[in-house]
DRENMARSE-371045 format. One line per field, with one value per residue (C-alpha): residue number from 1; residue in one letter; y, x negated, z negated. Coordinates in nm, 2 decimals, always signed. Each point is the difference from the previous one (the first is absolute). Layout:
REM residues N
nr: (NUM ...)
rest: (A ...)
yy: (Y ...)
xx: (X ...)
zz: (Z ...)
END
This chain:
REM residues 145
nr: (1 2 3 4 5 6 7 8 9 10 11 12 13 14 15 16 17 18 19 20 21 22 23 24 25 26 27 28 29 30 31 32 33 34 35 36 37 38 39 40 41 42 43 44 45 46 47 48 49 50 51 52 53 54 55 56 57 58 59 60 61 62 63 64 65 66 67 68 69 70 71 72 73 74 75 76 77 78 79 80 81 82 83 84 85 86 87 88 89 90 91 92 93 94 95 96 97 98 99 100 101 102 103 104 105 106 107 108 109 110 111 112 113 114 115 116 117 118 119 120 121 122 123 124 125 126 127 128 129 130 131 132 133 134 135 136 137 138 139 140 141 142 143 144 145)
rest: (X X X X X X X X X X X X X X X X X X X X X X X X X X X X X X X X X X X X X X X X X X X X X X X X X X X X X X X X X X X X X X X X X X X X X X X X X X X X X X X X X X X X X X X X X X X X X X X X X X X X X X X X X X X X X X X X X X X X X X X X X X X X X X X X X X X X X X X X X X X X X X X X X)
yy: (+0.00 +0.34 +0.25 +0.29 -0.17 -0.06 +0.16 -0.09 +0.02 +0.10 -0.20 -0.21 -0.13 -0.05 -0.25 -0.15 -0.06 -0.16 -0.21 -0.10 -0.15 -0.11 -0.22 -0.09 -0.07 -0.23 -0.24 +0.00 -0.08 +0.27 +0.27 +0.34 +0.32 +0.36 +0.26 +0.34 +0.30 +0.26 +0.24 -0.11 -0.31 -0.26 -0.17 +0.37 -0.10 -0.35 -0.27 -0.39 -0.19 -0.41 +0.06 +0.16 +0.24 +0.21 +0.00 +0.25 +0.24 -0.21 -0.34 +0.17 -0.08 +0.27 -0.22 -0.11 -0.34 -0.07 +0.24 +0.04 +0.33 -0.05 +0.21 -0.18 +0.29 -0.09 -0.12 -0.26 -0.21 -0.31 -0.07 +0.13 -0.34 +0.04 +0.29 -0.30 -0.20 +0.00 -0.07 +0.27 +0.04 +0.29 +0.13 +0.36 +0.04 +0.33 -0.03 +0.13 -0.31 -0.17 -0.31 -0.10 +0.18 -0.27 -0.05 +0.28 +0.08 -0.35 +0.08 +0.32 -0.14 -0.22 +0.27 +0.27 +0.14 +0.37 +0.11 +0.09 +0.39 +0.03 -0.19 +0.23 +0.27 -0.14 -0.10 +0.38 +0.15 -0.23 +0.12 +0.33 -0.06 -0.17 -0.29 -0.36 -0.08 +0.22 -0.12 +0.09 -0.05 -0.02 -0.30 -0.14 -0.02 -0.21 -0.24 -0.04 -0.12)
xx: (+0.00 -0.12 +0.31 +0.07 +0.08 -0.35 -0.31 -0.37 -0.33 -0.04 +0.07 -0.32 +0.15 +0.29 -0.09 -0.29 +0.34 +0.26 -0.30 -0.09 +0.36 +0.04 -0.28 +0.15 +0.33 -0.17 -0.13 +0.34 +0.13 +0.22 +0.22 -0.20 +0.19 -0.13 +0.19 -0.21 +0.22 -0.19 -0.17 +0.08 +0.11 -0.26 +0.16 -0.03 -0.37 -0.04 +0.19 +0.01 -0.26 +0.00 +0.21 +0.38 +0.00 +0.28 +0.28 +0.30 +0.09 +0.34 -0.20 -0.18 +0.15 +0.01 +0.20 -0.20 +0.16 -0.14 -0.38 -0.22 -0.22 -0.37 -0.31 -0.34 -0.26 -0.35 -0.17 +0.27 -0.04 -0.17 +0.34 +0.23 +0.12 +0.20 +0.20 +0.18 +0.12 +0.43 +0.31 +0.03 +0.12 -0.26 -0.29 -0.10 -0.33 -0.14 -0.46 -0.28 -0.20 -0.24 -0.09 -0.07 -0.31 -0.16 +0.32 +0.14 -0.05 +0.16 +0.29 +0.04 +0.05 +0.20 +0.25 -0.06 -0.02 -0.03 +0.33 -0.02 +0.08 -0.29 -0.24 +0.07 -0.12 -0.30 -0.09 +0.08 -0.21 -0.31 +0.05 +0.00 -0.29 -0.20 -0.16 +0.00 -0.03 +0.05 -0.16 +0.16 -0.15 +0.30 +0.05 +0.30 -0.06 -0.28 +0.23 +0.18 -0.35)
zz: (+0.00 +0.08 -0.01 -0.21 -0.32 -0.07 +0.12 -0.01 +0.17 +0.36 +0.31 -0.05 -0.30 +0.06 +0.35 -0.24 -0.23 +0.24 +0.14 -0.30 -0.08 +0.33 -0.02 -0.36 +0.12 +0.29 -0.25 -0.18 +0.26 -0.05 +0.22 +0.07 +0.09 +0.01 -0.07 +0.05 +0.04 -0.23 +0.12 +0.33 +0.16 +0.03 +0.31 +0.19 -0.01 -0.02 +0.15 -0.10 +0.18 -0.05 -0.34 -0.02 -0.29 +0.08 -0.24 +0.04 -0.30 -0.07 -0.04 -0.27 -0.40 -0.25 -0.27 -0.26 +0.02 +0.30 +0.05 -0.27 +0.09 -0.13 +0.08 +0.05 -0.09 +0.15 -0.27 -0.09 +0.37 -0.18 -0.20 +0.35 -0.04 -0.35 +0.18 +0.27 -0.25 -0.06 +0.11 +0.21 +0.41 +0.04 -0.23 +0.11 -0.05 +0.02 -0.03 +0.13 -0.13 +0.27 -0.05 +0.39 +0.09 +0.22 +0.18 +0.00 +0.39 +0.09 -0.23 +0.09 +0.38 -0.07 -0.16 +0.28 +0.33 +0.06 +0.08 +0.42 -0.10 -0.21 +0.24 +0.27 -0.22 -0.08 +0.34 +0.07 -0.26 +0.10 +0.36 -0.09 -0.24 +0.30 -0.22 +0.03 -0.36 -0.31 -0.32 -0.30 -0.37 -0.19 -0.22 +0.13 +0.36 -0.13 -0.11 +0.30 +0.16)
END
């Protein structure tokens, strides 16, 4: 979950986050949705790729009988687990944890494809910039390999 009801760290974060339980959820064996409306809508951005994350706003359960919110803060990732246990149709899990730094990139494909809108913009702005390659130090571009 990244919507308005919560907020925490920056993008980075927040991908390193839903990656993180995606990749928790794959080994549970379990269903994985993203629902990323705040501050803007994830899916404007980035598209599913292999895996179908997309879940409408009237699939989503606010009840308590049937979600249980929980936050995951960073430093808590090695217990991530604890958070997935219950009798519950959805568990909203709002975390910046990452606990998939080796995989990440593979993960991260698997998730998403850069939405066609925004790939024509970048193919744009390279044009116009008149370079091949463009080398970045930042972090979490190094994660994506």
């Amino acid at each position: 979950m990244a919507d308005e009801k919560l907020t925490y760290g920056g993008l980075a974060d927040r991908l390193k986050g839903i990656v993180s339980v995606y990749k928790i959820c794959k080994e549970l064996n379990l269903n994985f949705k993203i629902n990323f409306t705040y501050p803007f809508e994830l899916h404007e951005y980035l598209i599913p790729n292999v895996y179908d994350w997309k879940i409408s706003r009237n699939e989503i359960y606010y009840n308590k009988k049937y979600s249980k919110p929980c936050f995951i803060p960073y430093r808590y990732g090695f217990f991530a687990r604890r958070f997935f246990a219950g009798n519950y149709k959805q568990i909203h899990i709002y975390t910046n944890m990452s606990t998939v730094e080796k995989e990440f990139s593979i993960l991260f494909y698997e998730l998403f494809k850069i939405h066609p809108f925004l790939q024509t913009q970048i193919n744009t702005n390279i044009n116009l910039i008149g370079c091949v390659y463009i080398s970045v130090a930042f972090r979490f571009l190094q994660l994506l390999g």
